[in-house]
C-alpha positions as MATLAB code, in Angstrom:
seq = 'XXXXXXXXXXXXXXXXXXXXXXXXXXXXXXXXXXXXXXXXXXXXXXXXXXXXXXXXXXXXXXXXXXXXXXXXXXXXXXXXXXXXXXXXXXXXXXXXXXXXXXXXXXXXXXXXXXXXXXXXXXXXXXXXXXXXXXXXXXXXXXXXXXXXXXXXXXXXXXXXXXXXXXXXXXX';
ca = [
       5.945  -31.952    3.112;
       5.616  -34.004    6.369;
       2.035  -35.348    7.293;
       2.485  -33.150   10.361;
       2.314  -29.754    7.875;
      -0.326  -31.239    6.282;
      -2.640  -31.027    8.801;
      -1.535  -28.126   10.267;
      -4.425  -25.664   10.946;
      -3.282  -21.914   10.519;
      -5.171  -19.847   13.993;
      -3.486  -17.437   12.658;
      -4.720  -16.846    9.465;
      -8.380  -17.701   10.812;
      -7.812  -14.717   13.664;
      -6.903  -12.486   10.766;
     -10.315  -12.701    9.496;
     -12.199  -13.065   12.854;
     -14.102  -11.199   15.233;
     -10.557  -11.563   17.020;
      -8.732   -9.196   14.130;
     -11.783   -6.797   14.630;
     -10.881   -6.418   18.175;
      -7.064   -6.095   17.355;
      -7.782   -3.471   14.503;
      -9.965   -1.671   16.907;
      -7.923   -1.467   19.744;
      -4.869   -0.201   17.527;
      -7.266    2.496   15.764;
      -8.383    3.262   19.513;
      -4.865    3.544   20.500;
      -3.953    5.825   17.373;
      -6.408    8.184   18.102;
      -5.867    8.097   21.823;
      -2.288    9.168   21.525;
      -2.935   11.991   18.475;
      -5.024   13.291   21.266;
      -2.166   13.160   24.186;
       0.304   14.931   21.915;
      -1.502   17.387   20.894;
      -2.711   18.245   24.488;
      -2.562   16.908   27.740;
       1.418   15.646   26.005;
       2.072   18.906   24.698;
       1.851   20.997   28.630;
       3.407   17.896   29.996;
       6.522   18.334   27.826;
       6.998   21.777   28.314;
       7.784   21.843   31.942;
      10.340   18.592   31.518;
      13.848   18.706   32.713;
      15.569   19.466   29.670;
      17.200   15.310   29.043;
      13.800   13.773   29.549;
      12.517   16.671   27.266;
      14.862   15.788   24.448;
      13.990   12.142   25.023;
      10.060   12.986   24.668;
      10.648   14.628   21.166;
      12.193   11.764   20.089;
      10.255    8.979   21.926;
       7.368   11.254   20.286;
       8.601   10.272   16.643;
       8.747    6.823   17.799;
       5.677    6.324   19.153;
       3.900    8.222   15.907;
       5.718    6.076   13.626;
       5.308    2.641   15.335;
       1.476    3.507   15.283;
       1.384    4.575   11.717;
       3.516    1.224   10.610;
       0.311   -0.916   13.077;
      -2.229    1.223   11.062;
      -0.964    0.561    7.708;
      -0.597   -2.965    8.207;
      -3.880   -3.189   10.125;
      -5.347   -1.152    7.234;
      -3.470   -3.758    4.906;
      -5.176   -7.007    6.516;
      -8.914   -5.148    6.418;
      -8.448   -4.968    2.965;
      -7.715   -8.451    2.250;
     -10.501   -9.581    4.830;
     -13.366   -7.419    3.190;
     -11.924   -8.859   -0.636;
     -11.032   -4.767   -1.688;
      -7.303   -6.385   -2.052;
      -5.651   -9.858   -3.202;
      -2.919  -11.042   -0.841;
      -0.585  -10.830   -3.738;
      -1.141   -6.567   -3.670;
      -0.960   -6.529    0.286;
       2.842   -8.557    0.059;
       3.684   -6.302   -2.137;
       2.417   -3.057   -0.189;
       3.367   -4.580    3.215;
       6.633   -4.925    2.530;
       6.797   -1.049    2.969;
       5.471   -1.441    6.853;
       8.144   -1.985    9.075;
       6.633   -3.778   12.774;
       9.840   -4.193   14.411;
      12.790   -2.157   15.075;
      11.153    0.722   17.275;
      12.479   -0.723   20.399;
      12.845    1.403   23.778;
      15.324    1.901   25.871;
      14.169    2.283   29.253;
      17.331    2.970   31.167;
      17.750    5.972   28.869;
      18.599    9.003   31.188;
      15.024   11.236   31.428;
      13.118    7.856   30.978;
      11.902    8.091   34.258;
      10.965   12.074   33.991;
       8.691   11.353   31.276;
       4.973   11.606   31.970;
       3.665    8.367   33.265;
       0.943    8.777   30.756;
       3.022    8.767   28.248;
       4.916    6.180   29.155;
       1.563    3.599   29.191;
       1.018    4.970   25.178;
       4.335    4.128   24.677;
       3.922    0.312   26.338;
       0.414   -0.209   25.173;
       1.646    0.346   21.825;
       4.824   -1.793   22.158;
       2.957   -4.620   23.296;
       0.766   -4.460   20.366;
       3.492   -4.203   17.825;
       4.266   -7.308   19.360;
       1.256   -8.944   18.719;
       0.966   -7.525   15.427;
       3.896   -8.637   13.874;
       3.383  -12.470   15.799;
       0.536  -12.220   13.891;
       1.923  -10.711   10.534;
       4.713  -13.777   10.465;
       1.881  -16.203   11.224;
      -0.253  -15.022    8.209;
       2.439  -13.669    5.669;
       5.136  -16.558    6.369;
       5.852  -18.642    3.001;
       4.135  -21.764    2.794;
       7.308  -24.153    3.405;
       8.009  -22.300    6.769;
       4.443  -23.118    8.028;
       5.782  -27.053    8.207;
       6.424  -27.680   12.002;
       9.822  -29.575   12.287;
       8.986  -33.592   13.799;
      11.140  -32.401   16.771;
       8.994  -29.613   17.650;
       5.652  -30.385   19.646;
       2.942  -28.965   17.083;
       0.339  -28.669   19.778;
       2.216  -26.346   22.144;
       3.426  -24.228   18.611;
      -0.234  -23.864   18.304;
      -0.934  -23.214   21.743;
       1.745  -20.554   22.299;
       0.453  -18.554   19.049;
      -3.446  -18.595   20.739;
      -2.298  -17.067   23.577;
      -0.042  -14.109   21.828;
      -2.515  -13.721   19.430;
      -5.870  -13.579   21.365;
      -4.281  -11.683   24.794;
      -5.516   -8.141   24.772;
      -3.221   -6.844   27.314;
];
């Protein structure tokens, strides 16, 4: 191991237990909640008067958006655990290998895209943008130990750097 990994600090894995991962896990439990309640009603007279392509898109950008927020939950559910000592990180690799955080991509220039609510379209966003986050922040923390070495030809500082700013923007 290069002196470089050596002295390392892992943000990451001190966000994960911060007032920082309290904010994340709130704002994703927020964001649940917040689109349960859009489906189920403001969502639900909103898709019923949709030309029929951007209503077929809603049902299934519907099961998208459900499941990408159930996969943030679990794993956000997952990291409490280990934070409040209720689970060792050696049962939360082994459950978290059942969440999926990527592969729920959108495609925007999907005909109806632009017929869907714009309401719906924010949920849909918001909740890409913190998958994003989520799963920077997953790889940070879950990463094994050899890949946590920063090669001598990378700048260590600005590796660093660039991980702050994914992992503490709130947008």
């Amino acid at each position: 191991m290069s002196e470089v990994g050596l002295n390392t600090i892992s943000f990451a894995g001190r966000a994960a237990s911060s007032s920082q991962f309290k904010a994340i896990y709130s704002e994703g439990m927020g964001l649940v909640e917040e689109t349960a309640a859009y489906l189920d009603g403001p969502g639900r007279s909103a898709a019923k008067v949709l030309p029929r392509m951007a209503s077929v898109l809603y049902a299934a950008e519907s099961m998208r958006l459900t499941t990408r927020l159930m996969q943030m939950a679990s794993w956000l559910l997952l990291q409490r655990a280990v934070n409040n000592g209720e689970m060792s990180r050696d049962q939360v690799l082994s459950e978290k290998s059942k969440v999926r955080l990527d592969g729920f991509n959108v495609d925007k220039s999907a005909p109806g895209w632009n017929d869907l609510p714009e309401a719906f379209r924010d949920l849909v966003e918001r909740s890409l943008r913190l998958q994003n986050r989520i799963a920077l922040l997953d790889r940070e923390i879950y990463r094994p130990a050899e890949a946590a070495v920063v090669p001598d030809n990378e700048n260590s500082v600005k590796a660093q750097l660039d991980l702050l700013r994914t992992v503490f923007t709130t947008n």
